[in-house]
ZADO-1210 file (C-alpha; in nm, 4 decimals, padded with zeros to 6 digits):
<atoms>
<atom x="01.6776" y="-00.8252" z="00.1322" code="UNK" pos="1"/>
<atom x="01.5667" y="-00.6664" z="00.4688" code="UNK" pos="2"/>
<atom x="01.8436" y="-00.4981" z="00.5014" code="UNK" pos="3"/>
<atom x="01.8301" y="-00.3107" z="00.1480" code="UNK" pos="4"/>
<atom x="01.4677" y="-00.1986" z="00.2101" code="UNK" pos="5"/>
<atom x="01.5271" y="-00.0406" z="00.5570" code="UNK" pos="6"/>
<atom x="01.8090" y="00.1248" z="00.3463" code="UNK" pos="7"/>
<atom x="01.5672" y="00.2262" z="00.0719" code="UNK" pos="8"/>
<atom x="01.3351" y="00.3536" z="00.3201" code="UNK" pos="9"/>
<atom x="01.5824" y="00.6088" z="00.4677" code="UNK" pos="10"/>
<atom x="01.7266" y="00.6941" z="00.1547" code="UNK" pos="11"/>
<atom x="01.3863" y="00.7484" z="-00.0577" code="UNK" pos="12"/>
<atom x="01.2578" y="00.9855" z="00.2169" code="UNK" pos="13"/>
<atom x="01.6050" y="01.1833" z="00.2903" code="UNK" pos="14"/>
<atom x="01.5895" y="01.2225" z="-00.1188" code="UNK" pos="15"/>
<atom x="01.2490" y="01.3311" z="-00.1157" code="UNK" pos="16"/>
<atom x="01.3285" y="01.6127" z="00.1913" code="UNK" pos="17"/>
<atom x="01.6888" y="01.6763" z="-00.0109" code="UNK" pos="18"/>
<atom x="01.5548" y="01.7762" z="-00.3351" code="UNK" pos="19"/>
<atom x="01.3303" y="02.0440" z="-00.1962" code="UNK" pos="20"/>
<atom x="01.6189" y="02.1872" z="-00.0305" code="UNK" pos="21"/>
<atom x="01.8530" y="02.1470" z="-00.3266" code="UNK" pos="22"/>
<atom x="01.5790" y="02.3704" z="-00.5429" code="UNK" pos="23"/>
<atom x="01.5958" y="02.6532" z="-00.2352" code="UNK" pos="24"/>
<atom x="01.9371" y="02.6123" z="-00.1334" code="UNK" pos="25"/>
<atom x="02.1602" y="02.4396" z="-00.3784" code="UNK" pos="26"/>
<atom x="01.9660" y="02.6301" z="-00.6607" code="UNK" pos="27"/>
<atom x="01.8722" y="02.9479" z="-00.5427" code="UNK" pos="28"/>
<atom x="02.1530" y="03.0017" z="-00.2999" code="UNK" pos="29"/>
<atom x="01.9161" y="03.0573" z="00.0037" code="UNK" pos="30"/>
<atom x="02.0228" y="02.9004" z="00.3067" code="UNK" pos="31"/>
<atom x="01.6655" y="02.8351" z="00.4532" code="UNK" pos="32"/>
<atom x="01.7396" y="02.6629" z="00.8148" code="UNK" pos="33"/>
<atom x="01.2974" y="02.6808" z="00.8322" code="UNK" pos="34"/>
<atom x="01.2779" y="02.3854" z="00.5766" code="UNK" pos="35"/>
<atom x="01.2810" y="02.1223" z="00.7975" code="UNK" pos="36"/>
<atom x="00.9554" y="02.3081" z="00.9714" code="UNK" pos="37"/>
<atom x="00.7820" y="02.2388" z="00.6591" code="UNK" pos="38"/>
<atom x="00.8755" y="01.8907" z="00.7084" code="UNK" pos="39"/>
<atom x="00.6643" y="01.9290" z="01.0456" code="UNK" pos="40"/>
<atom x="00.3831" y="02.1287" z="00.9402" code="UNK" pos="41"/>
<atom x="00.3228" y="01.7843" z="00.6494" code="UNK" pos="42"/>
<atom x="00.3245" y="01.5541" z="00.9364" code="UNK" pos="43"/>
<atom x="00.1159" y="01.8036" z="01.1781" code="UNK" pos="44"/>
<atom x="-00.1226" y="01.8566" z="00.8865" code="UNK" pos="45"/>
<atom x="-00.1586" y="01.4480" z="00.8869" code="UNK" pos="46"/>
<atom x="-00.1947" y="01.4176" z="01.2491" code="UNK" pos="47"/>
<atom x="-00.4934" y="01.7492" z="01.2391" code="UNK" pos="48"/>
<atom x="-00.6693" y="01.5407" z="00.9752" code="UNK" pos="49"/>
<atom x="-00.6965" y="01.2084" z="01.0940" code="UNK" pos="50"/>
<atom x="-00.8050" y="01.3662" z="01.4792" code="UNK" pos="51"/>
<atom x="-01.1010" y="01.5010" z="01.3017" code="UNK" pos="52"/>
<atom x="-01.1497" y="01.2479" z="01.0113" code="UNK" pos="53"/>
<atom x="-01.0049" y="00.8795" z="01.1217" code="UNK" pos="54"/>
<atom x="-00.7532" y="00.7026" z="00.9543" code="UNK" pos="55"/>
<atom x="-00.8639" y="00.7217" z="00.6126" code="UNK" pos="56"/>
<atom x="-00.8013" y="01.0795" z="00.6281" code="UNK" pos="57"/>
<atom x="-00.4229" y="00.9992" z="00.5201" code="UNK" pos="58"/>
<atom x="-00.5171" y="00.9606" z="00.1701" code="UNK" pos="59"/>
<atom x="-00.6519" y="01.2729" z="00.1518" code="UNK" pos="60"/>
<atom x="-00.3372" y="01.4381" z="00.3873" code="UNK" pos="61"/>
<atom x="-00.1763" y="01.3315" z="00.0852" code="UNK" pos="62"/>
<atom x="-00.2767" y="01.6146" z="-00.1244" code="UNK" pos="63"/>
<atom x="-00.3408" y="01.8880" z="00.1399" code="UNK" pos="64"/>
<atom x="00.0242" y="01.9030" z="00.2945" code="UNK" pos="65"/>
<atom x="00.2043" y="01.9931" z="00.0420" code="UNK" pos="66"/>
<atom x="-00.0598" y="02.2512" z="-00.0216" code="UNK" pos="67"/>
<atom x="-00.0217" y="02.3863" z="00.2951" code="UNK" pos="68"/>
<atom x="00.3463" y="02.3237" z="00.2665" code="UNK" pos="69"/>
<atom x="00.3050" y="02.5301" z="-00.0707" code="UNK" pos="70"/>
<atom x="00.1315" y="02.8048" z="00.0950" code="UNK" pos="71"/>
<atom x="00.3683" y="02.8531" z="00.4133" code="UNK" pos="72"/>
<atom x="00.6730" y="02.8539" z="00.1204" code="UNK" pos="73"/>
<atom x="00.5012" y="03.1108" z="-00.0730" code="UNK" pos="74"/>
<atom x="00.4753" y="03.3245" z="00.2424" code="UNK" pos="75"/>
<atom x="00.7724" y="03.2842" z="00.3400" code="UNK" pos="76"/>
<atom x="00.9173" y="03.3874" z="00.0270" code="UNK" pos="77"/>
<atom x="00.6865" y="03.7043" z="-00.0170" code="UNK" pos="78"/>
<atom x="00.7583" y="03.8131" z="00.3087" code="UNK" pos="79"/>
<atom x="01.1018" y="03.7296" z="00.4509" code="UNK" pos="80"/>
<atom x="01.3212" y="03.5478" z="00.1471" code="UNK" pos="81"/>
<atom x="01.2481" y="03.8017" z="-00.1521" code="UNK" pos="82"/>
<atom x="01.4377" y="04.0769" z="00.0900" code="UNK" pos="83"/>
<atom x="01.7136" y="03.8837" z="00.1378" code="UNK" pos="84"/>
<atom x="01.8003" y="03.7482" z="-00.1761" code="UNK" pos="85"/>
<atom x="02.2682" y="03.7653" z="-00.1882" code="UNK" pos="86"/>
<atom x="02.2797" y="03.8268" z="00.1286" code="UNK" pos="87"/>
<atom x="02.3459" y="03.4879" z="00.3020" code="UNK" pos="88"/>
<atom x="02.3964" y="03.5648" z="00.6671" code="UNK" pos="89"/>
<atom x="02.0828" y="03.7497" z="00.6756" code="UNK" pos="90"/>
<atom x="01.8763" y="03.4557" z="00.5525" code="UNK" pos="91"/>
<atom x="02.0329" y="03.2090" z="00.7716" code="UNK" pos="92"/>
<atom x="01.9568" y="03.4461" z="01.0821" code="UNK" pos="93"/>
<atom x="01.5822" y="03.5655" z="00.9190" code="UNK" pos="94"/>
<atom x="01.4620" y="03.1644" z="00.8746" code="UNK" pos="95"/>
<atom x="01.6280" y="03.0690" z="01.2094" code="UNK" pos="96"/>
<atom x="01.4136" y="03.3074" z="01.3943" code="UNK" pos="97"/>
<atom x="01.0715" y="03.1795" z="01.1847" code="UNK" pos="98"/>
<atom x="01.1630" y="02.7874" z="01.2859" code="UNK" pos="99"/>
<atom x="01.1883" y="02.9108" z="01.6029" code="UNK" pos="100"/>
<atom x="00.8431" y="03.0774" z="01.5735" code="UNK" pos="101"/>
<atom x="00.6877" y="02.7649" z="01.3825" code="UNK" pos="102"/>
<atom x="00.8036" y="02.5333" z="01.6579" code="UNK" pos="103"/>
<atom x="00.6416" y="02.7567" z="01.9414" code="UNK" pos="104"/>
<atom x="00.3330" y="02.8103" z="01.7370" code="UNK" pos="105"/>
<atom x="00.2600" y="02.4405" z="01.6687" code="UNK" pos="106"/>
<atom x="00.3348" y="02.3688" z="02.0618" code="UNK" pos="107"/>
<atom x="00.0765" y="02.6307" z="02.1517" code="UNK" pos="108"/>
<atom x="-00.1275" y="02.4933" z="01.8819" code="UNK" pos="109"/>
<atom x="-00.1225" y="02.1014" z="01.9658" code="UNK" pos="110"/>
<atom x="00.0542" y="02.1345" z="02.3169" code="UNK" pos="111"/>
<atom x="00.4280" y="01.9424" z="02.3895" code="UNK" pos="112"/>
<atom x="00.3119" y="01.5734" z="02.3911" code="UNK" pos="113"/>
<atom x="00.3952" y="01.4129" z="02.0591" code="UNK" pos="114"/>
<atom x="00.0746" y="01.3249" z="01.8333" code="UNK" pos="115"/>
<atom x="-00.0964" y="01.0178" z="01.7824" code="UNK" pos="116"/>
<atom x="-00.0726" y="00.8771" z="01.4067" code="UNK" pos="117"/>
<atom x="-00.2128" y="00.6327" z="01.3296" code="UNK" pos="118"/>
<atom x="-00.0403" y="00.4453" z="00.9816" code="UNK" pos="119"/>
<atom x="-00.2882" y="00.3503" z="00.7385" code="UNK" pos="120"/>
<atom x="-00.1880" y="00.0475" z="00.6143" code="UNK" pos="121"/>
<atom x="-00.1560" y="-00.2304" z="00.7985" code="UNK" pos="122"/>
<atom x="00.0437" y="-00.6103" z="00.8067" code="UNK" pos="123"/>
<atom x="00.3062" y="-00.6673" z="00.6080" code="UNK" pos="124"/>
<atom x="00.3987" y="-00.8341" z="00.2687" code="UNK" pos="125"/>
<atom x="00.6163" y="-01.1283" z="00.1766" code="UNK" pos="126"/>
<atom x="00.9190" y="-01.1175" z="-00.0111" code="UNK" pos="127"/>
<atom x="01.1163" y="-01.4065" z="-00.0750" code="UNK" pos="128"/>
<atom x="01.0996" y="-01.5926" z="00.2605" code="UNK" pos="129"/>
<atom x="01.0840" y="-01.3141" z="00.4698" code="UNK" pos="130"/>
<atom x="00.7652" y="-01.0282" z="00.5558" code="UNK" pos="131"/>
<atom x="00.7946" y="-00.6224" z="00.5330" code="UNK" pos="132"/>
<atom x="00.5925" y="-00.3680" z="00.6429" code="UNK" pos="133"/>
<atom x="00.3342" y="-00.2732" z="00.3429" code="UNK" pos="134"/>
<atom x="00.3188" y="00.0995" z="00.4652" code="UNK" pos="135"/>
<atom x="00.7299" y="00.1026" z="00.4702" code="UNK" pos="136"/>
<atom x="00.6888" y="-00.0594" z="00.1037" code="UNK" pos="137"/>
<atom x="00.4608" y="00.2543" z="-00.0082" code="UNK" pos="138"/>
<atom x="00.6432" y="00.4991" z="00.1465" code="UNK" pos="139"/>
<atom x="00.9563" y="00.3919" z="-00.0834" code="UNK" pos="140"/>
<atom x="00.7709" y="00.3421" z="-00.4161" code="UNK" pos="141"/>
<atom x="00.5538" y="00.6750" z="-00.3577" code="UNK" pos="142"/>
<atom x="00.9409" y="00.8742" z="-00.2908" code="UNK" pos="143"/>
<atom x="01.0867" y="00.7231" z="-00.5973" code="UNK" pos="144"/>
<atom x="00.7827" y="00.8558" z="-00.7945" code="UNK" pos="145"/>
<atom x="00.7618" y="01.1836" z="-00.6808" code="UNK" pos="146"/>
<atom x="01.1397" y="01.2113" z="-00.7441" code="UNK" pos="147"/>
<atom x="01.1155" y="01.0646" z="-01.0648" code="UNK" pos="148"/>
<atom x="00.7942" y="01.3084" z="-01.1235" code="UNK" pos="149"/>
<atom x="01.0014" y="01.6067" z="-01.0033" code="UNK" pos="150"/>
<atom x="01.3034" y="01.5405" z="-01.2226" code="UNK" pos="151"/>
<atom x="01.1077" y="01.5125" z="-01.4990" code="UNK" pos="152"/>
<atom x="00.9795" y="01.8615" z="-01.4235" code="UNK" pos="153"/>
<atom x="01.2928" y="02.0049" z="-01.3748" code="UNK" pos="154"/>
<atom x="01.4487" y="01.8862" z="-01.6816" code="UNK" pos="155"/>
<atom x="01.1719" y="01.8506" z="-01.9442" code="UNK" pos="156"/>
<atom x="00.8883" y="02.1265" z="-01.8955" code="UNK" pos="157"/>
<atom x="00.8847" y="02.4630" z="-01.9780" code="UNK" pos="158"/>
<atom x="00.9339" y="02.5348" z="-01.6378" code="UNK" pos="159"/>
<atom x="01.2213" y="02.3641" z="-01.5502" code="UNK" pos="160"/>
<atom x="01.4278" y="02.5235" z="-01.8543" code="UNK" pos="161"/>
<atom x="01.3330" y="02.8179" z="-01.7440" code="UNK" pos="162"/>
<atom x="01.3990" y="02.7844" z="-01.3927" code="UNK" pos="163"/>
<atom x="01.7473" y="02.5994" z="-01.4754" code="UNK" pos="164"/>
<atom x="01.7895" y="02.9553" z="-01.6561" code="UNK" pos="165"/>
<atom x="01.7243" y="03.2018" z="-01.3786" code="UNK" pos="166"/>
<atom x="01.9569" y="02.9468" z="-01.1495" code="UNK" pos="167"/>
<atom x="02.2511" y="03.0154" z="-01.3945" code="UNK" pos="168"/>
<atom x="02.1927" y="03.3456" z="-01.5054" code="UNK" pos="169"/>
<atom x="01.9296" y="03.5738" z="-01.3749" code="UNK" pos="170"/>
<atom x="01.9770" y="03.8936" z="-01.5347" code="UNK" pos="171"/>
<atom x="02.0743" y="03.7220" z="-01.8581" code="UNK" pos="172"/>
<atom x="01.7120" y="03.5769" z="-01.7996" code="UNK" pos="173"/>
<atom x="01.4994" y="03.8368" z="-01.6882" code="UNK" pos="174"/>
<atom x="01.6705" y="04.0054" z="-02.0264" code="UNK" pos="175"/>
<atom x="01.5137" y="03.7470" z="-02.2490" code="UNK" pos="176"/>
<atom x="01.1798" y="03.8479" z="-02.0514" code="UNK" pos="177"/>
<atom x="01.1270" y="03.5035" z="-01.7998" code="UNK" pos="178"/>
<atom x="00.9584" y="03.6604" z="-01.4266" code="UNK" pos="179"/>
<atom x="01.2848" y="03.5809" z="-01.2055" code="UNK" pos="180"/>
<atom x="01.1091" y="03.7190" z="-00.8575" code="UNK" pos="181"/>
<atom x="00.7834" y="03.5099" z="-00.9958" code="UNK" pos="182"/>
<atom x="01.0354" y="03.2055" z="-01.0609" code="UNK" pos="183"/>
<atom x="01.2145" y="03.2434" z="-00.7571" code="UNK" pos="184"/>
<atom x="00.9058" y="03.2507" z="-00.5876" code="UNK" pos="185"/>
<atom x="00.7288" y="02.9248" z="-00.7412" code="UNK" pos="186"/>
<atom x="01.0531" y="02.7228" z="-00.6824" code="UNK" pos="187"/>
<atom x="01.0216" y="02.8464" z="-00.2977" code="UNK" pos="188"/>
<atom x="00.7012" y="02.7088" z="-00.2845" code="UNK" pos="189"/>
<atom x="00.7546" y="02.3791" z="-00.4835" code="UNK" pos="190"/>
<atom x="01.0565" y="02.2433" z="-00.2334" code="UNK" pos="191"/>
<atom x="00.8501" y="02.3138" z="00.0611" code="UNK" pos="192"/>
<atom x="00.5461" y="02.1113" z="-00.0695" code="UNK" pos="193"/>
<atom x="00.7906" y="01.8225" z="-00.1322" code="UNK" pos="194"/>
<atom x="00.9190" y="01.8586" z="00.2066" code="UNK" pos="195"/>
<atom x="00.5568" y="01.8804" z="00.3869" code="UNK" pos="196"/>
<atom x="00.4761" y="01.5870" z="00.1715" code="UNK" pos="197"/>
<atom x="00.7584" y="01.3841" z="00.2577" code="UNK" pos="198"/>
<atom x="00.6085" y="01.5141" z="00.6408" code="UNK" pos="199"/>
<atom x="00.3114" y="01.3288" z="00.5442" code="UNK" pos="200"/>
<atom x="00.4939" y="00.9736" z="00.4864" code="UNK" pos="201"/>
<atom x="00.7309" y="00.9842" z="00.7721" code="UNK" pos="202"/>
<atom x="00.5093" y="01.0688" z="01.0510" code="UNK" pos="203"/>
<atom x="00.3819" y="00.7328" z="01.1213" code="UNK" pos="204"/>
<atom x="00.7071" y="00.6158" z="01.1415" code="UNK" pos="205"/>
<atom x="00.8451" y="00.8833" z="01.3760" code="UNK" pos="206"/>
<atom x="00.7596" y="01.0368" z="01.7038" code="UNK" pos="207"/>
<atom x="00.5473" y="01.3670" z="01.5534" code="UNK" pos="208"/>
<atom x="00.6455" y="01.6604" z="01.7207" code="UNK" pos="209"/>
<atom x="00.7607" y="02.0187" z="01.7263" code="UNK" pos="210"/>
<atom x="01.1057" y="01.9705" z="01.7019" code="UNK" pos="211"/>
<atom x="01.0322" y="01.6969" z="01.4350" code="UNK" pos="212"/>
<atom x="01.1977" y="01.8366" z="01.1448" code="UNK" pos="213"/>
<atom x="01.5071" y="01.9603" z="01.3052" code="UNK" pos="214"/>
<atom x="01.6786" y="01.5713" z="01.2293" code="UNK" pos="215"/>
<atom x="01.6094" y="01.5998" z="00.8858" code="UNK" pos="216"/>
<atom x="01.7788" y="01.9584" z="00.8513" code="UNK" pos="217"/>
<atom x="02.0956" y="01.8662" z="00.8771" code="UNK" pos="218"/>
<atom x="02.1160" y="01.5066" z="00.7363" code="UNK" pos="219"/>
<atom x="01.9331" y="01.7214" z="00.3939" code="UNK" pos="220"/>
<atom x="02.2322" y="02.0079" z="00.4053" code="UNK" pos="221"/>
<atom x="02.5010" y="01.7264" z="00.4304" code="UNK" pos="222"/>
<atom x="02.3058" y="01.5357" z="00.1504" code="UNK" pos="223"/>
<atom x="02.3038" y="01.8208" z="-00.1380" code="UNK" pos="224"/>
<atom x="02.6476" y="01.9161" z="-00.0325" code="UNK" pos="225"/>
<atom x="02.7859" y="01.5937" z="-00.0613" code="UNK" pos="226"/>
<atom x="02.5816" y="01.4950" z="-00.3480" code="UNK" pos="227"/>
<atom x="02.6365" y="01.8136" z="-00.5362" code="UNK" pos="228"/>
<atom x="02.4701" y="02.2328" z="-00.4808" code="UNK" pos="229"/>
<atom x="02.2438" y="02.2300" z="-00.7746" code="UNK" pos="230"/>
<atom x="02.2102" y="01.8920" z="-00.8790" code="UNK" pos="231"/>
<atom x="01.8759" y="01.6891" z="-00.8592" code="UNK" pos="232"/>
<atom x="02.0605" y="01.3808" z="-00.9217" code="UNK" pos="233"/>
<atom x="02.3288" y="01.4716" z="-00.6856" code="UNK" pos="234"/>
<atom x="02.0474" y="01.5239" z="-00.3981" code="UNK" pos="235"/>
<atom x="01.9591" y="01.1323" z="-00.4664" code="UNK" pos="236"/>
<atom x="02.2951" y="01.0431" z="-00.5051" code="UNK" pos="237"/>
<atom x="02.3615" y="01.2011" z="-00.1802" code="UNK" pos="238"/>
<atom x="02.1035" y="01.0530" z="00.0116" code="UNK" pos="239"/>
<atom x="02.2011" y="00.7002" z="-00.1143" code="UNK" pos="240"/>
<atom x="02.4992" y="00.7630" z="00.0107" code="UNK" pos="241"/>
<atom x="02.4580" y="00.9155" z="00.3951" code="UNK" pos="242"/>
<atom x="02.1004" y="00.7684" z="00.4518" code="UNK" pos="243"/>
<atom x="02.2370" y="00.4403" z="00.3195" code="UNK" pos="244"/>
<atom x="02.5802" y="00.4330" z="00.5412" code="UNK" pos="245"/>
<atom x="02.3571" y="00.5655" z="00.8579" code="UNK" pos="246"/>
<atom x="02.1148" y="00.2787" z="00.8375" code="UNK" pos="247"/>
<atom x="02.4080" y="00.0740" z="00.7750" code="UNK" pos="248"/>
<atom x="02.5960" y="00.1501" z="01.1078" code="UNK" pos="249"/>
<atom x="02.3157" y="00.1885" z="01.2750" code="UNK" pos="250"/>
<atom x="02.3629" y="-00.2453" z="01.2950" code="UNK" pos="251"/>
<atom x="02.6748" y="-00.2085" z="01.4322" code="UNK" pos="252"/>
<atom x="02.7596" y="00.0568" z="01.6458" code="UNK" pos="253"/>
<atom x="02.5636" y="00.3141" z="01.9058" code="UNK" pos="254"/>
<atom x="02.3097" y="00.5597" z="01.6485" code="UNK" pos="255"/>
<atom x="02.5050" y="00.8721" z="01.7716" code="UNK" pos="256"/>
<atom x="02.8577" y="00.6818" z="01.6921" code="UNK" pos="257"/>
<atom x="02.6835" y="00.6255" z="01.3264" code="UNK" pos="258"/>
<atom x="02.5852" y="00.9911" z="01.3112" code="UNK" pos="259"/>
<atom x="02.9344" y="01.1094" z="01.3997" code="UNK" pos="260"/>
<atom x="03.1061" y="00.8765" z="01.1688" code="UNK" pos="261"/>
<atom x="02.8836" y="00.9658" z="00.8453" code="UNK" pos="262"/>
<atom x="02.9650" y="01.3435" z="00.9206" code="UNK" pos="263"/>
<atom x="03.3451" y="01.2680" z="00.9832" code="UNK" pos="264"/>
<atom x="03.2524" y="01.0535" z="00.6001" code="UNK" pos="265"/>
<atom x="03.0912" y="01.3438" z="00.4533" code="UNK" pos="266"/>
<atom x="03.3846" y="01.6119" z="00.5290" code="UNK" pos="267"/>
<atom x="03.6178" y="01.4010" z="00.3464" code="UNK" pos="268"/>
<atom x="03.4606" y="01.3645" z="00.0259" code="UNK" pos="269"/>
<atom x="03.3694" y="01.7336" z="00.0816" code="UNK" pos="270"/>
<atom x="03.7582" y="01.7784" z="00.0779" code="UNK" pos="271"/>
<atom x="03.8286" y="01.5436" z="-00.2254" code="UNK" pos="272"/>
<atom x="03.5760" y="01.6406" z="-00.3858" code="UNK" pos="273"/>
<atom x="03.4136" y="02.0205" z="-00.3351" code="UNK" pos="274"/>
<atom x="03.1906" y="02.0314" z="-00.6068" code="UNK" pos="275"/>
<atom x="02.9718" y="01.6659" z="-00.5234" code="UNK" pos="276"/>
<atom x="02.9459" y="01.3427" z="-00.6363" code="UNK" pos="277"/>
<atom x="02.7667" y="01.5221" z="-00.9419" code="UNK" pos="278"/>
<atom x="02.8745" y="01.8838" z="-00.9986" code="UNK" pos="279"/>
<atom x="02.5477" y="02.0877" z="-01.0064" code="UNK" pos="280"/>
<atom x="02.5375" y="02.4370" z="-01.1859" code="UNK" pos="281"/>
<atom x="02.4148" y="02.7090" z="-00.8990" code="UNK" pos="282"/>
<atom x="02.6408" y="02.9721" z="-00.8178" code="UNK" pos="283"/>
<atom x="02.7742" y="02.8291" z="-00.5031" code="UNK" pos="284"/>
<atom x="02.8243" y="02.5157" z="-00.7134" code="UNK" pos="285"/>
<atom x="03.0579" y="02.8023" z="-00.9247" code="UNK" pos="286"/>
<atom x="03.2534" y="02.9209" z="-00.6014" code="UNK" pos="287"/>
<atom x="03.3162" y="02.5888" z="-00.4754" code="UNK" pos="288"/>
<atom x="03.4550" y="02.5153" z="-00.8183" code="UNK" pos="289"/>
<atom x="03.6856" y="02.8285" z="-00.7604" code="UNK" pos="290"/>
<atom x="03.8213" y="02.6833" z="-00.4450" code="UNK" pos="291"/>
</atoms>
């Protein structure tokens, strides 16, 4: 039973980081190697709040991250993204240079040393005959939600049709009179408050600095390609899959062994199967298809 939690634990919060890249990249085709700073600025935003309010001041980081995460999206978007929409290499070398900036910002901002925070719920419960962690328990019930929340969204608001329209055909949307560069821009600015909230629950757990969202990067790209480009249920099913056979090895053999073997894992069932455990519908979901 210990066992599966620590599993759900990685998983919930690699899904939670994985779905707001699989809106921006797996959805809008923009490969934004800055997301993982928005995971930082969620867990920076936590540790700025509880040095000036205490530990209570968790709850409330709750709600402001992925505000600010929101806001630093949005900006992003306005300024750098909206330039470089089709025109990959760009984007990867434009949001490359601003995690770069983020990183030295926050290290001029809070110095090198990691932060202190401080997790706001303490002891642990029992299940069956053995004890877990209550904040570890909330941190997996509060991911499922917001990805259940978030799906929901996606596939049964106004919203989300219209956003699964401008993913699959923009001009054939913009025709029919939905705001693409307005969608485009919301969407931005949604996956990087999911990140900076999942910022929020993993920074008591984690050593909170600069560099702090640089891990989750790359375990989120393998995630939504594995899983599927374009596919919210893909980004979970991909993160149940790598975060669960990471956590898994991580019991038998040296962490950066584990690592190595999950990305020798993930190539091969990128080479049996190019379009995901569950085939998404972007447009590099489309050219993968073609390969």
């Amino acid at each position: 039973m210990l066992l599966l939690l620590n599993v759900l634990s990685q998983v919930s919060v690699l899904a939670l980081i994985a779905l707001g890249l699989a809106i921006v990249f797996g959805m809008m085709d923009i490969v934004n190697l800055a997301h993982g700073e928005f995971v930082t600025l969620g867990a920076f935003t936590l540790a700025a709040m509880q040095h000036a309010g205490g530990t209570q001041a968790f709850w409330l980081a709750l709600v402001v991250a992925p505000l600010v995460g929101a806001a630093a999206g949005w900006l992003l978007e306005v300024t750098v993204i909206r330039l470089l929409y089709r025109r990959t290499l760009d984007t990867l070398l434009a949001t490359y240079a601003v995690s770069l900036i983020v990183q030295k910002l926050l290290e001029l901002g809070f110095g090198k040393h990691p932060q202190l925070v401080q997790t706001p719920l303490q002891g642990a419960l029992s299940i069956g005959q053995a004890e877990y962690p209550a904040y570890r328990l909330f941190v997996i019930v509060t991911s499922l939600v917001v990805i259940a929340v978030s799906a929901l969204v996606f596939t049964r608001t106004r919203f989300g049709i219209h956003l699964r329209a401008v993913i699959q055909n923009p001009l054939m949307a913009e025709g029919l009179g939905i705001n693409t560069r307005r969608m485009n821009r919301v969407a931005f600015a949604f996956g990087a408050s999911l990140a900076a909230f999942a910022g929020v629950l993993i920074a008591p757990l984690v050593s909170v600095e600069s560099h702090l969202g640089l891990t989750y990067l790359s375990k989120a790209f393998f995630v939504i390609v594995v899983g599927g480009i374009g596919s919210i249920l893909g980004a979970v099913a991909g993160s149940a899959l790598i975060g669960g056979a990471e956590t898994l090895m991580n019991y038998r053999v040296d962490p950066s062994m584990a690592s190595a073997l999950v990305l020798l894992m993930a190539i091969v069932l990128i080479r049996l199967k190019p379009q995901g455990l569950v085939p998404g519908f972007s447009a590099a979901h489309q050219l993968l298809g073609k390969g």
